[in-house]
N, C-alpha and C positions, 0 to 999 in steps of 0.2 A: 441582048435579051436576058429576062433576070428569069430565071426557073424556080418554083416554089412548091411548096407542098402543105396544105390544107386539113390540119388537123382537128375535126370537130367540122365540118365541113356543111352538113344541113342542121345544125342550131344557127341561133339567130347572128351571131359573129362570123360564121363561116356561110351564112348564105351574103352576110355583106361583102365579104371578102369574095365571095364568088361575082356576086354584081361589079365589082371594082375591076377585076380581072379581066372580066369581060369588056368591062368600059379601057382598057389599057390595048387591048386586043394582042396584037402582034409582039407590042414588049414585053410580055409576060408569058412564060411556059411553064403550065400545069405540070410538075410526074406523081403524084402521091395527092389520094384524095382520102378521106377516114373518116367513116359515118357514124352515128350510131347503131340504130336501129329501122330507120326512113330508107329500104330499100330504090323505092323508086326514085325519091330524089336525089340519092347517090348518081342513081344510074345515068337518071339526067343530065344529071351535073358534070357525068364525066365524059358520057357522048359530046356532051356539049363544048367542053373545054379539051376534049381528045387527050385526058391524062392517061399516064402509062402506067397507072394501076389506082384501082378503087378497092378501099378495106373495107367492110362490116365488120363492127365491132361483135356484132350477133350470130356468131359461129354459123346456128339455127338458119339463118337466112341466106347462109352462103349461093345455095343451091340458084335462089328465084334471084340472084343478084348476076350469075352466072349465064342463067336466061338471060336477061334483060342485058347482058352485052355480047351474047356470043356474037359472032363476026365480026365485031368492032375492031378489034385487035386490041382492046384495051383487058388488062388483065384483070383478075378479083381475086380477092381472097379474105377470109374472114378469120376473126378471132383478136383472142389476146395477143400472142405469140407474134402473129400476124402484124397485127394493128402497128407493137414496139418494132418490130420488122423494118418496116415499111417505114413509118416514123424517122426512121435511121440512115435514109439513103440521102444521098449529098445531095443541095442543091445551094442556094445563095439564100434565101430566105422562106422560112416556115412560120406560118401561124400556126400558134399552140393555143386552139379556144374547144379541148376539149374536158366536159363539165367534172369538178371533182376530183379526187383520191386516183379514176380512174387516169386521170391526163399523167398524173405523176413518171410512170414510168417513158408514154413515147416523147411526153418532152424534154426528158433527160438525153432520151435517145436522140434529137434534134441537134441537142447541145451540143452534144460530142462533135459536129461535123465539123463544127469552130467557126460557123457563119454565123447569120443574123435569126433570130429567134423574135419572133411578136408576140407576146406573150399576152392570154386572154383568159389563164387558168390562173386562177387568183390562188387555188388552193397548193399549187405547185410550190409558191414562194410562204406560203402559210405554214403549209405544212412539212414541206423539207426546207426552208429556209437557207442553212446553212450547207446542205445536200446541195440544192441546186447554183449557189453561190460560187461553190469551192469545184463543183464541175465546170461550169459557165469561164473561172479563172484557169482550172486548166487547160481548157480546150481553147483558150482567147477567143470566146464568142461574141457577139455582143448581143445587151437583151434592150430588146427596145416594150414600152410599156403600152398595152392597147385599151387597155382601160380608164373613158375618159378623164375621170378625175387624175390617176399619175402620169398621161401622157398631155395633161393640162400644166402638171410639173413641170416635167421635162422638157414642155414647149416657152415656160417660162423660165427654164435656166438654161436658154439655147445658147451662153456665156460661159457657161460649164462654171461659174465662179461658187462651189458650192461650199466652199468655205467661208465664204461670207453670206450665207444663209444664215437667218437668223431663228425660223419654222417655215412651216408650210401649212396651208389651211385648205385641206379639201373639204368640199361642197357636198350635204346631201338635198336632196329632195325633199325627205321627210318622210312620203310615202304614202298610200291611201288614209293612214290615221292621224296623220300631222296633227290633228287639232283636237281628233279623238279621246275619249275619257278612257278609266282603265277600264269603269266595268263595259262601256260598250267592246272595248279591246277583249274582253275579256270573254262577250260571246260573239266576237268576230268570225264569219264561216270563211270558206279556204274563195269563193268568189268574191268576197271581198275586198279580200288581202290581196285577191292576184291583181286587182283593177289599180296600174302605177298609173298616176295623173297624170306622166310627162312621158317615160320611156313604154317601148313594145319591149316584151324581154320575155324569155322561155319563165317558166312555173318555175323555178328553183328560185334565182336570180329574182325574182319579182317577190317573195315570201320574202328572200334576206331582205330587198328595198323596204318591207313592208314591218318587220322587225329591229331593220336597222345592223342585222348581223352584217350585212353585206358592208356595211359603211366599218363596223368593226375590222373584219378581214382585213378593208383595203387601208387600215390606217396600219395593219400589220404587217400588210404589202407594203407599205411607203417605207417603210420602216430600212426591209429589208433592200430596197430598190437604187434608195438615194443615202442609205448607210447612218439615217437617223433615231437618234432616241425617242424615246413615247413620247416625253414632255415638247419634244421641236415638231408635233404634228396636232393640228386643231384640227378641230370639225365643225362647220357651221351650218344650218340646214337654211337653204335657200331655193326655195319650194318652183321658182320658175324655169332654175335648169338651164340657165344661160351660163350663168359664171360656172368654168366648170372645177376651177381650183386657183389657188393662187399663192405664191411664193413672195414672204415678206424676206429682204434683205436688211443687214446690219446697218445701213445709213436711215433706216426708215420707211426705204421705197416699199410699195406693196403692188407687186404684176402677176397680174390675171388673164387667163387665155378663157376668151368666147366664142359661143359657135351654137347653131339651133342644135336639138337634143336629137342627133344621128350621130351613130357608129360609125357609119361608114366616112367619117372625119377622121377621129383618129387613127382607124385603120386605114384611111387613105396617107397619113403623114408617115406612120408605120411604113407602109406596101413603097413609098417611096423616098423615105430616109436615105441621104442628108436634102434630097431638093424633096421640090413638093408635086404634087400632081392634081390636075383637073377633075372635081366632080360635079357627079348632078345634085348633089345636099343642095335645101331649102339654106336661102341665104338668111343670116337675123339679120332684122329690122329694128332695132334697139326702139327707135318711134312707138312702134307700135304696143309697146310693153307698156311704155310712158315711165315705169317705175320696178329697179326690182329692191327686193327687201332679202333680208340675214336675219334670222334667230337664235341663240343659241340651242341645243339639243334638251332634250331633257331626258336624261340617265336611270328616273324612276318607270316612264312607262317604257322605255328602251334599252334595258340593261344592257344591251346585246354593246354595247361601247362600251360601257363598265368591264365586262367580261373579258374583252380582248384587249382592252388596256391592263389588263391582269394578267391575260395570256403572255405577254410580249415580255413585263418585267418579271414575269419567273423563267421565262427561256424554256429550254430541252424540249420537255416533246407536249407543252402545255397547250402549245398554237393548233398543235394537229391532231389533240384531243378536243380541242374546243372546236374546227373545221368538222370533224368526224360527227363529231352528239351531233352538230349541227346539222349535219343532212340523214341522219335517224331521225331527229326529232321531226324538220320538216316535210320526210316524207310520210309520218305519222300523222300529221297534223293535216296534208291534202289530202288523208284516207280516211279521214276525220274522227280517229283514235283519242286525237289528243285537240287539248284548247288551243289557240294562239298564243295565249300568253306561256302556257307551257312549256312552249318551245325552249324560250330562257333560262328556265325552272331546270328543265331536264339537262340541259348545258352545265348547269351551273352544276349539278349535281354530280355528273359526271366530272367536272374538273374538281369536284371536292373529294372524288373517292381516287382517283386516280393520280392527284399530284402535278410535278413537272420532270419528270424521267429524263436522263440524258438519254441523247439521240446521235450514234454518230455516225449512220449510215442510210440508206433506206431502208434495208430489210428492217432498221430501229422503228425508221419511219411508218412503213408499213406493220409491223405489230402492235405499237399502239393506234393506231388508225385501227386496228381489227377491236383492240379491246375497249376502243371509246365506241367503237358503235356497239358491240355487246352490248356494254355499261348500258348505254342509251336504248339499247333493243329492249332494257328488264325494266327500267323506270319509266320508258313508254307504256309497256304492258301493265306495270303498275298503276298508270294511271287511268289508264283505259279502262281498266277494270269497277 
């Protein structure tokens, strides 16, 4: 029986992860579930998978969470404190899919066990990069990637021959504006940006698809993952969401791993590393497609690639200044403070006042992660204004 623990647990990765677990039944034992703020479907979640403790991340709601399991025998507790707590307790494998700056801490705490980590917080490896690297080494953990596009990698260097890699070309979407001009982009409302043509994805995540940050990040993820430079990682946008990445090697070969656009694929390769496991995912039909197509990106209405290919080659704390604006900015931008295209604007700005600071710790981590969102909290308001 493999025991796990589910960080980020009702967002949209950790409800997949909860449906897998369930579909595993018997081989899998729940102890550590970690919500945000969805009291109810914490509680659900946990009656229902009978884990031995459920966090809210929402102090505030410890109480009605309390309720909702007394005599279950299943514990609660809420908060920060908590959440890294809990985060922390041994088990064989952890999903770490919670959103943000905020994941940083309990999945360090994961780390430390020196087991398997499925990692689903992009901002973990963005933004402490070298933090979570240099933990992950000493703890001999192993970080497996849940994020289709690098666990599309990884499924295509299941050879390990990664010295003879020659790049790697992860796949975007494009996003609702794929074809879009700047000035429609330009008065784009926050319903339109959230409408992705292919994936379901929480409001955060669906804004970077729709900006293209998100494709930034992850080429800052790959980076950090498979130990590549900026120049040995492309990006193609390929709007149907089959291909979901692909690794060219030094003799010329070019291998690609496919799959209909669910989650709960590579977190099902994830939940069951080195073999594999049975789901209910919609099979592709390649037929049915008849044809898919690759474009390349284009950098002017999407600086958001510009930006983080700029992040990456100045190093220190440039990656987690540019993560930071970025989730000011966006949460400006769904409160409709700020434009869409803004968004970039206010990034950019932020990385132009602030630099690339060495970082050699978290607490590094964490303070400028505080002063990029400042920076980002005054050029929002400026703009708003």
């Amino acid at each position: 029986m493999k025991t796990v623990n589910i960080l980020g647990c009702t967002g949209s990765i950790g409800c997949s992860t909860v449906d897998l677990v369930r579909q595993a039944g018997a081989d899998v034992s729940v102890r550590v579930l970690v919500g945000g703020r969805n009291v109810a479907a914490l509680a659900e979640q946990a009656l229902s998978l009978r884990a031995e403790i459920a966090v809210i991340a929402d102090e505030g709601a410890l109480p009605e969470l309390r309720e909702r399991l007394a005599g279950s025998g299943v514990e609660a507790a809420g908060g920060r404190v908590a959440v890294i707590e809990a985060s922390g307790r041994e088990v064989d494998w952890t999903m770490a899919a919670i959103t943000g700056a905020a994941g940083l801490e309990p999945t360090l705490a994961a780390i430390r066990n020196g087991k398997t980590v499925a990692l689903a917080n992009k901002e973990a490896l963005v933004c402490a990069g070298d933090v979570m690297l240099r933990a992950i080494r000493d703890a001999g953990a192993t970080l497996l990637p849940v994020d289709s596009e690098h666990n599309a990698v990884f499924q295509a260097m299941a050879d390990r021959q990664t010295d003879q890699v020659e790049k790697i070309i992860l796949t975007a979407s494009g996003g609702p504006f794929r074809s879009a001009t700047l000035e429609s982009m330009e008065a784009a409302t926050a319903a339109q940006a959230l409408k992705h043509p292919t994936w379901t994805m929480g409001a955060k995540i669906s804004i970077d698809s729709a900006t293209m940050f998100n494709k930034g990040l992850e080429v800052i993820e790959a980076a950090r993952i498979f130990d590549l430079t900026e120049d040995r990682i492309d990006v193609v946008v390929h709007p149907q969401s089959v291909v979901h990445s692909l690794v060219q090697y030094t003799d010329g070969s070019l291998i690609a791993q496919l799959g209909s656009a669910d989650m709960r694929i590579p977190i099902a390769h994830c939940l069951a590393w080195p073999r594999r496991m049975a789901t209910n995912s919609p099979r592709l039909d390649l037929a049915e497609y008849g044809s898919l197509t690759f474009e390349a990106p284009d950098e002017i209405r999407f600086p958001a690639l510009r930006l983080a290919r700029r992040a990456l080659r100045e190093g220190g704390a440039s990656s987690a200044i540019l993560s930071a604006a970025n989730e000011v900015a966006v949460e400006a931008f769904l409160a409709g403070q700020i434009g869409f295209l803004d968004i970039a604007r206010v990034v950019e700005k932020v990385m132009d006042a602030l630099g690339a600071p060495p970082i050699d710790d978290l607490n590094a981590v964490l303070h400028w992660d505080a002063e990029a969102r400042l920076a980002a909290s005054t050029h929002t308001i400026q703009r708003a204004a």
